[in-house]
N, C-alpha and C positions, 0 to 999 in steps of 0.2 A: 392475458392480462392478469397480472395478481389480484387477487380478493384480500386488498387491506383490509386491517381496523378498521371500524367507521367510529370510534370516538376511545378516549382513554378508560371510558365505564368496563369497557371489554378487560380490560386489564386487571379491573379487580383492586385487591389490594395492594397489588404490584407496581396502581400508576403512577405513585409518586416518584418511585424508586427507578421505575425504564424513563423517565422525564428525567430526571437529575444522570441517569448512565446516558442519556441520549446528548446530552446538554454537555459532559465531560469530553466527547468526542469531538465537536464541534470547539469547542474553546479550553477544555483541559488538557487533551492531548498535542494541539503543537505548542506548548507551553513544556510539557512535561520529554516532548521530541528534542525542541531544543535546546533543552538541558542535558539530556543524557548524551545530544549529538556533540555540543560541546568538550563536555569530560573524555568523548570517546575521543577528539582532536586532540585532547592534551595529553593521554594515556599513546596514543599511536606515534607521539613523536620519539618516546621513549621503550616502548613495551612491546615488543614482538607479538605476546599475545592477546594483543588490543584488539585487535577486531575478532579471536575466536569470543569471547569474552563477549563482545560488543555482540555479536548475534547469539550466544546464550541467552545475553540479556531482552534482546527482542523475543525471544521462546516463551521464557518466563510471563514476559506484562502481556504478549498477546493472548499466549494460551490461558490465562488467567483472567483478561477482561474479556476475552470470549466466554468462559464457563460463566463467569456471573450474571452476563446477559441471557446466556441458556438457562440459569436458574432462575432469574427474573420473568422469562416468558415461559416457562414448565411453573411457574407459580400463578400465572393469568390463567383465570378460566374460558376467557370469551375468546380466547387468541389462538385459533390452530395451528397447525406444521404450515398448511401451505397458505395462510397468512404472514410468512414468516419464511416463505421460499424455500421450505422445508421436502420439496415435491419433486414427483419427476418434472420435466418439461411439457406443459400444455399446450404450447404452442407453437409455432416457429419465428425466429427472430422479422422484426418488421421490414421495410426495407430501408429504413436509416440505421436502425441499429445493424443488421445485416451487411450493410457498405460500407458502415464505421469501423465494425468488428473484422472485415477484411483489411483494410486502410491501418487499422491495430498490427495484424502480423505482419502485413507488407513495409511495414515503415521498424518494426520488431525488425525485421531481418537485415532492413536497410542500416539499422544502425548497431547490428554485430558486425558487419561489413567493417562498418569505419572505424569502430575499436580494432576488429582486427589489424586492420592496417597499420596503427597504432598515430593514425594523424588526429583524433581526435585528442590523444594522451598531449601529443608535441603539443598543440592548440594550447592547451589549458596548463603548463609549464607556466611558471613564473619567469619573466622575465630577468636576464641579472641586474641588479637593485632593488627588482621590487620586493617587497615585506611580505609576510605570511596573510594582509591585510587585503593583497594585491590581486590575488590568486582567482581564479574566474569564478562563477558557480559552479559551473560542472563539476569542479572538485566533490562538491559536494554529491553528487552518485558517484565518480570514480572509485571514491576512497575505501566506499565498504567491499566490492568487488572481491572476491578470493585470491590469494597468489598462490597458497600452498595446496597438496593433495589435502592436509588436514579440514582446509580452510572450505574447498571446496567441495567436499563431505558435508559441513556443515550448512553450508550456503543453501545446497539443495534442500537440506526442512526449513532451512527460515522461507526459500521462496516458497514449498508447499503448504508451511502455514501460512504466510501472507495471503496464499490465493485463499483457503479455507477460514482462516480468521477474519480477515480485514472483511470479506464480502460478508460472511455472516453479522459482521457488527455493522461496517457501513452502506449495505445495501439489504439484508434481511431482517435485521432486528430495529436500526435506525427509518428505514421507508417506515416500517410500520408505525414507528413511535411518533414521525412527522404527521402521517396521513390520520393517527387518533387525534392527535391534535389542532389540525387544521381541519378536518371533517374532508368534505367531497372536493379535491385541487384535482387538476390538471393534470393529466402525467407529466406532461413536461416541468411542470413544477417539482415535482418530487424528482425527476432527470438532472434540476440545477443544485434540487438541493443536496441531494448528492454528491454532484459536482465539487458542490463550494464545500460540504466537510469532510470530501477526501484530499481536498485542495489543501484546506488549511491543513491539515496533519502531517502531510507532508513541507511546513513553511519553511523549517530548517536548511531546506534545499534552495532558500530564496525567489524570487518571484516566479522568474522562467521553472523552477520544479513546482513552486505552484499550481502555474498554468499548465504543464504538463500534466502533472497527475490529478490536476480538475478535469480536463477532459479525458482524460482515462477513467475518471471514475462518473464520468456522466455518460460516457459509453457503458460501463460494465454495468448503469443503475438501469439505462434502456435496455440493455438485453436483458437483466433478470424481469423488468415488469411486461415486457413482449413475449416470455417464454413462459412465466409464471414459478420461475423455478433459479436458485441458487447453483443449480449445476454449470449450465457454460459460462457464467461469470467466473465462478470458483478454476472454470481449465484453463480461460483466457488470462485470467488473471497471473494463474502460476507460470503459464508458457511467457508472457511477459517478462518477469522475473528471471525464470529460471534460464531464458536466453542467453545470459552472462556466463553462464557455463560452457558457453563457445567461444568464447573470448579466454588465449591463453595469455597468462599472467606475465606475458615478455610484453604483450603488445599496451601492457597497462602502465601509467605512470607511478615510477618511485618504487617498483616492482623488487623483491627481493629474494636472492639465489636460496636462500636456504633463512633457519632462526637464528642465523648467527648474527644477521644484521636486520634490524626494523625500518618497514615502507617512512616510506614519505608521510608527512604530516597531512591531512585531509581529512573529509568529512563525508556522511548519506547514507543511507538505507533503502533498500530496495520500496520498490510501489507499492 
């Protein structure tokens, strides 16, 4: 079990400042998600290199609002590394996160299966008549997917930042910043609240990515506070992601042979 915070005093002069970066997560970030997920929709109908572009851009704001929350907890006095999942593993996952965490890769695999196939891509096809308006959700994770070698060069640090950023902000620096402020909760508590603001960051994806990447990240918040440690969140999380890189770019929709011509119109970002 993690040794949270036990109140924002620990933080020092820092606690206003990890309370307003904690607070941007939760309600700044899918605001600011799906804005940029939009632009990225209207840049891909025309611009080949719309999605290299689209996951530079994800580099940039992760790696960037990751170090500020590193320097907001390297400015706390009262807040250690391994209040902050900073550690190796103390312990071994429970047995719900343990069955979840398998149920994670087994259903990860089940579902490179079915892109490979490429009947998930048919599925999500607009019908003819219908408008750009029409198009399923799933569009919205298809779209960011790699087609090219360049693409998928790329793809591979945005998943290993994701695993590395997103856990350290929404499971190692955020748990903390809940548990100073609410004082002694539940773990389960801190497992939803998790949950719900990796849920929302992901809204752009619409309800069903919602409710998908709520429960993936109410899995990845229970194995970091059963381990005590940022590490198997940070591998599960990249193997997650980085799964897509077995999915070749024939089996994807609106897939394109070369930059001579640009995908399909669509939208999403990895978990």
């Amino acid at each position: 079990m993690t040794d949270l915070p036990a109140s924002l005093a620990d933080y020092g002069p820092a606690a206003l400042s990890v309370v307003v970066v904690a607070g941007y997560l939760v309600v700044g970030e899918p605001v600011v998600g799906h804005v940029l997920h939009r632009r990225f929709e209207g840049r891909l109908r025309t611009d080949p290199a719309a999605r290299r572009s689209f996951y530079l851009r994800l580099l940039v704001l992760e790696w960037g609002l990751a170090l500020l929350a590193l320097v907001l907890w390297l400015s706390a006095p009262g807040v250690d590394a391994a209040a902050v999942g900073l550690a190796w593993p103390t312990g071994l996952p429970g047995p719900v996160a343990g069955t979840a965490t398998v149920l994670v890769l087994v259903l990860s695999l089940a579902s490179v299966r079915a892109l490979r196939s490429g009947a998930l891509a048919r599925a999500t096809e607009p019908r003819p008549g219908e408008g750009r308006h029409a198009e399923p959700a799933a569009h919205a994770t298809l779209a960011l997917l790699p087609r090219s070698p360049a693409e998928r060069r790329l793809f591979s640090v945005v998943g290993v930042t994701a695993g590395v950023c997103e856990e350290w902000l929404y499971r190692g620096f955020f748990l903390a910043v809940v548990a100073a402020v609410a004082g002694d909760v539940p773990e389960v508590v801190l497992v939803l609240a998790g949950a719900l603001a990796f849920g929302l960051a992901h809204a752009y994806q619409g309800l069903p990515g919602v409710v998908l990447t709520g429960v993936l990240g109410g899995v990845f918040a229970a194995l970091y506070l059963d381990t005590g440690s940022l590490l198997l969140p940070v591998l599960l999380h990249a193997a997650v992601d980085l799964r897509f890189l077995l999915v070749p770019a024939s089996a994807l929709p609106g897939a394109a042979p070369g930059p001579r011509s640009g995908p399909r119109p669509a939208g999403g970002a990895p978990a």
